[in-house]
C-alpha positions as CSV (number, residue, x, y, z in Angstrom):
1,X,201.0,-29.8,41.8
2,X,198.9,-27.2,44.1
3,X,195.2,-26.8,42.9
4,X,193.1,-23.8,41.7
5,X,189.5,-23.7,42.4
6,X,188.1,-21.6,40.1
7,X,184.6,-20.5,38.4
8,X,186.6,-17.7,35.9
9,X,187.5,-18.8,32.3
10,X,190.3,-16.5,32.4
11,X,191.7,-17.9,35.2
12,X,191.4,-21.1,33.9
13,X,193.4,-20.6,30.9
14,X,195.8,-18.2,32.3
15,X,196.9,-21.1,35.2
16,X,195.8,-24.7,33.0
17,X,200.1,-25.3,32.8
18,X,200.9,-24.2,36.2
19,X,198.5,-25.6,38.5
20,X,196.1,-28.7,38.5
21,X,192.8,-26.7,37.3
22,X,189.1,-27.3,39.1
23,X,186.7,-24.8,37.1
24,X,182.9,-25.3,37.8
25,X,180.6,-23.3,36.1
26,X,178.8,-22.3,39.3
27,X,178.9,-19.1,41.8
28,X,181.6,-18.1,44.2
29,X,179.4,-19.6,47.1
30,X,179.5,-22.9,45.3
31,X,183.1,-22.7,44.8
32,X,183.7,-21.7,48.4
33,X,181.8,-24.8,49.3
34,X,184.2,-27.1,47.2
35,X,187.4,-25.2,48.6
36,X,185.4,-26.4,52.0
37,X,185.3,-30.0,50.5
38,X,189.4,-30.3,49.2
39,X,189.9,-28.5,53.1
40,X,188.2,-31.3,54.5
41,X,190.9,-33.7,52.6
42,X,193.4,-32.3,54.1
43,X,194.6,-29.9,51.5
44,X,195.6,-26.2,52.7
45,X,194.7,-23.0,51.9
46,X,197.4,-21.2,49.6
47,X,195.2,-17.8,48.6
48,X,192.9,-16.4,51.2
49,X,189.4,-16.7,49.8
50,X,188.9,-13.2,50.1
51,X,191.5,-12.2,48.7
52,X,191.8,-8.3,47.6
53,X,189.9,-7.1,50.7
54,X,186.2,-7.2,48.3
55,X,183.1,-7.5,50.4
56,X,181.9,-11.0,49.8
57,X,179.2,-11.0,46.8
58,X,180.8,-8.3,44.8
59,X,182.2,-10.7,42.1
60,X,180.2,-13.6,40.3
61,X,184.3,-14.5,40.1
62,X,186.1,-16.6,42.9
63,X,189.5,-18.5,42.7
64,X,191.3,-20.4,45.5
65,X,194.6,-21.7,45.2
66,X,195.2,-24.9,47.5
67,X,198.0,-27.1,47.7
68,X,197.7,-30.0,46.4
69,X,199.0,-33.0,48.4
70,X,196.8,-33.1,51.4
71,X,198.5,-32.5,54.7
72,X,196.2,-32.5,57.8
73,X,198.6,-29.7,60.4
74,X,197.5,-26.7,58.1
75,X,194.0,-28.1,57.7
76,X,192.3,-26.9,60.9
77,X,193.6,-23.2,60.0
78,X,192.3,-23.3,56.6
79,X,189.1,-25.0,57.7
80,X,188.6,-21.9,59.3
81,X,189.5,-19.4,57.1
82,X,186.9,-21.3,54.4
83,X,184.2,-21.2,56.9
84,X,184.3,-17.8,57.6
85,X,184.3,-16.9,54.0
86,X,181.3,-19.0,53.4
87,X,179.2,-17.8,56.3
88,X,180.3,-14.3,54.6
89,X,179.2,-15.3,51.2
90,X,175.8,-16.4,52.8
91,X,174.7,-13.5,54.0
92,X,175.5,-11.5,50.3
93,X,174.5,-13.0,47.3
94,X,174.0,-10.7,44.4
95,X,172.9,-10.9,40.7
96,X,175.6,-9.7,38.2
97,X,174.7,-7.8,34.9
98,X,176.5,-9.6,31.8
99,X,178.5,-6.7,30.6
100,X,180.0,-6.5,34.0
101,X,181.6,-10.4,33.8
102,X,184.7,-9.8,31.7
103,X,185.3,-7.0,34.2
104,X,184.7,-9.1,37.1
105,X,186.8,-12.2,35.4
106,X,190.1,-9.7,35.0
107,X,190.1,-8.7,38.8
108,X,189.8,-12.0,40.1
109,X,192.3,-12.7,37.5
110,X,195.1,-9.9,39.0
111,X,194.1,-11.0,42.6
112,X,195.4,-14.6,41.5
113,X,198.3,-13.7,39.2
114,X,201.0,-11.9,41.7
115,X,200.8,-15.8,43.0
116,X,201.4,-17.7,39.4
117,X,205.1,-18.1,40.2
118,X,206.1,-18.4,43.7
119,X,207.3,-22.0,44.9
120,X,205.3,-23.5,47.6
């Protein structure tokens, strides 16, 4: 079963039967960190980490689908793709107002969702 990295609620419940769920409550840098970690293991990258095109640090939300037996050809490509997001994400990290989160939660939500059903 592929695995979703997640710090959103919403995408947490919306995915908890299809894939095998990681939520942390912690920031999207955090998250990108522990994509980094599951990369390392060999897992690939499924869902670009910047998904949607959104400058890093414009969402408190981040969710990264992986696949989840670990497979070491498609590491080295996702290794990079992770890093480059991180190194993004350290140069922009921004404080979120609380009436903004449900907003934030639904777009990273319809970034992820297109992807709920395909076979991998």
């Amino acid at each position: 079963m592929d695995i979703l990295i997640t710090n959103n609620p919403l995408c947490r419940d919306y995915f908890a039967d299809i894939y095998n769920v990681e939520f942390s409550d912690i920031s999207a840098y955090f998250i990108l960190q522990k994509v980094r970690d599951f990369v390392h293991l060999g897992h690939g990258v499924l869902t670009h980490p910047r998904a949607g095109g959104l400058p890093p640090g414009t969402s408190p939300y981040k969710s990264v689908l992986l696949t989840g037996r670990q497979d070491m050809k498609n590491s080295l490509q996702s290794l990079e793709i992770v890093e480059n997001s991180v190194k993004a994400y350290e140069k922009a990290r921004t404080e979120f107002s609380e009436k903004h989160l449900e907003h934030f939660a639904k777009l990273d939500l319809s970034l992820l969702a297109p992807n709920a059903h395909k076979k991998h």
